[in-house]
Every structure is written in structure tokens, then in C-alpha cells.
N, C-alpha and C positions, 0 to 999 in steps of 0.2 A: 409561470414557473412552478413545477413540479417539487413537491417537500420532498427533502432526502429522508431515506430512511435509516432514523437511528435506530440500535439496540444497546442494551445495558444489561448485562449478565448480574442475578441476584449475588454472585459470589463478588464484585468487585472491594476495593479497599480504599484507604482514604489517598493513595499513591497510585491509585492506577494511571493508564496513560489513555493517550485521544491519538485511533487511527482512522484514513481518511480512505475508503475505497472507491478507486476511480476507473471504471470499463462502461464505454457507451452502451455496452449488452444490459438493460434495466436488469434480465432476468439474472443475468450473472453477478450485478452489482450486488442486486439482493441476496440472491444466496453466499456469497464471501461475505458482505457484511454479517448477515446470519451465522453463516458459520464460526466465524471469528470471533464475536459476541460472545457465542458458548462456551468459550476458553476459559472467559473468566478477568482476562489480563486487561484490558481496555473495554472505555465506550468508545464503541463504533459505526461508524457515520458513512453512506454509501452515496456514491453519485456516480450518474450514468452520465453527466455532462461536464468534460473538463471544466468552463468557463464558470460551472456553481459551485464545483471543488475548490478552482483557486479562490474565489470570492469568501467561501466560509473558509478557506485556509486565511486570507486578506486581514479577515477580521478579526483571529484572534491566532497570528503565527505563531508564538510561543507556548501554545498550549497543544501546542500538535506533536507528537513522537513519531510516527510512521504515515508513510503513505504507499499505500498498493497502488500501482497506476499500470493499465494495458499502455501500449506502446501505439499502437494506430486505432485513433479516434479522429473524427472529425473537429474542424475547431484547432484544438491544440493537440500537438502529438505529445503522448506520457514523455520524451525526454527534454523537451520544451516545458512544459510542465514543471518535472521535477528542476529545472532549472531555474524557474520564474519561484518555483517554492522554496529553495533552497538559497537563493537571494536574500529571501524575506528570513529567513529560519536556518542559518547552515548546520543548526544539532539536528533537523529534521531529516531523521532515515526515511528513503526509499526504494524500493523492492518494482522493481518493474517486469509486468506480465508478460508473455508475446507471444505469437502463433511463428513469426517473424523474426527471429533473433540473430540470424546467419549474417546478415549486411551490419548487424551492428559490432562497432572496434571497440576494445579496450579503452582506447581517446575518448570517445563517445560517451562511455560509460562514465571514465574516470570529470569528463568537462559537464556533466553534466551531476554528478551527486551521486549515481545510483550504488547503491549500498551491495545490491543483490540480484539476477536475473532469474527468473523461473519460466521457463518454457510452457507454451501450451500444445498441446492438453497436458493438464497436472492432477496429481489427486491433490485431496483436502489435506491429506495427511503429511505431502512434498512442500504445501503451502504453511502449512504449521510450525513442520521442522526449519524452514526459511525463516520464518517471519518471528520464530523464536530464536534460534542464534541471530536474528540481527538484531534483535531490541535485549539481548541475552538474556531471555528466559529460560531457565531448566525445563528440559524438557521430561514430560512426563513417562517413557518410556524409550526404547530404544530408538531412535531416529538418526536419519542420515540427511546431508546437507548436501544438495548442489547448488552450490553458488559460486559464480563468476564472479569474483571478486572486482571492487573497483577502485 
């Protein structure tokens, strides 16, 4: 088993929050956890494998505020996922990633938790502005939100 990759931004505070990024791409998991990190707002913890995601979600659900999950992984698909996490946790937001987003319904969304959808390819910047009005952080400059609400 593969160690996930945390980060912790020197900016954090004693209120910060714990997000959980889930995409079977290592490369990608790592760069969003990175990125995100930089923010400032949360420690952030990266997994390229659904089944170690829900497992460090398992073990301490209440300390979790977000989860970024891709939607087609092997294993467990992101809205199975955010379903089996949102069991354990239903304050836990999640933002779900997709190359694939066209076959998923409002139902889908709505039965399964997800907070927000972001289409792929995204920039970092479309990802920020998400993942701050879902967890309602001000954003630091002008940004705009596409989110399919659930």
C-alpha cells in the first residue's frame, strides 16, 4: 500500500479544515492535492485509490470537510464513493470531477451527496472557485462558479 500524499500550507490556523482528493491519475491526485494545499484553507491528503480514500475517510469521518473525487475510477466509481462517505459523514461536502458528466442526472447527483460538479479539463483556477463557494470561503479575487447544483 502506497502512502498518500499529504500537504500542509505554513498559512493554516487552528480552524482549518481536512480535504480528501480522490483521482486514480497518481499524477493528477498529486498535483490537486498540491495545489489546493497552497490555498492555505485545509490539510490536504491525496489518493489515487478509491478503496484508501474511503478507508482514511473510515477512520476518522468527522474530521473530513471536502472530498474532490473523479467519477470513473476503478474499484469504486466517485459517486458510490461519495455515497458510502456521506453515510458515514452527511456534513461532508463533495465536488465531483469528470471527463464524463453528460449521462449523469440531477437524481444521481442529488442521491448521492454531491455538493458540486466540475467538468474535465478544468483549470486550477475553475477548481478553487468551486471548492471555495462549497466550503464558503471568500474568494480572493474575482471568480466565477460553475456548479450544477445538487
Amino acid at each position: 500500500m502506497k502512502e498518500a500524499a499529504v500537504y500542509q500550507s505554513r498559512r493554516l490556523n487552528a480552524r482549518a479544515q481536512r480535504w480528501l482528493i480522490v483521482d486514480d491519475e497518481a499524477d493528477l491526485s498529486a498535483l490537486l492535492t498540491e495545489c489546493l494545499a497552497q490555498l492555505g484553507l485545509a490539510r490536504v491528503q491525496g489518493f489515487h485509490s478509491p478503496e484508501e480514500a474511503l478507508a482514511a475517510f473510515a477512520a476518522h469521518p468527522a474530521s473530513v470537510d471536502l472530498v474532490v473525487t473523479d467519477r470513473d475510477m476503478p474499484g469504486i466509481e466517485g459517486l458510490e464513493l461519495a455515497r458510502r462517505m456521506r453515510a458515514r459523514s452527511p456534513r461532508v461536502k463533495v465536488v465531483l470531477v469528470s471527463a464524463n458528466i453528460d449521462g449523469i442526472t440531477d437524481a444521481q447527483l442529488r442521491a448521492a451527496g454531491i455538493a458540486a460538479v466540475v467538468a474535465k479539463p478544468f483549470s486550477l483556477f475553475r477548481l478553487e472557485a468551486v471548492v471555495r463557494a462549497v466550503t464558503c470561503e471568500p474568494a480572493t479575487d474575482e471568480t466565477y462558479v460553475a456548479v450544477r447544483a445538487a
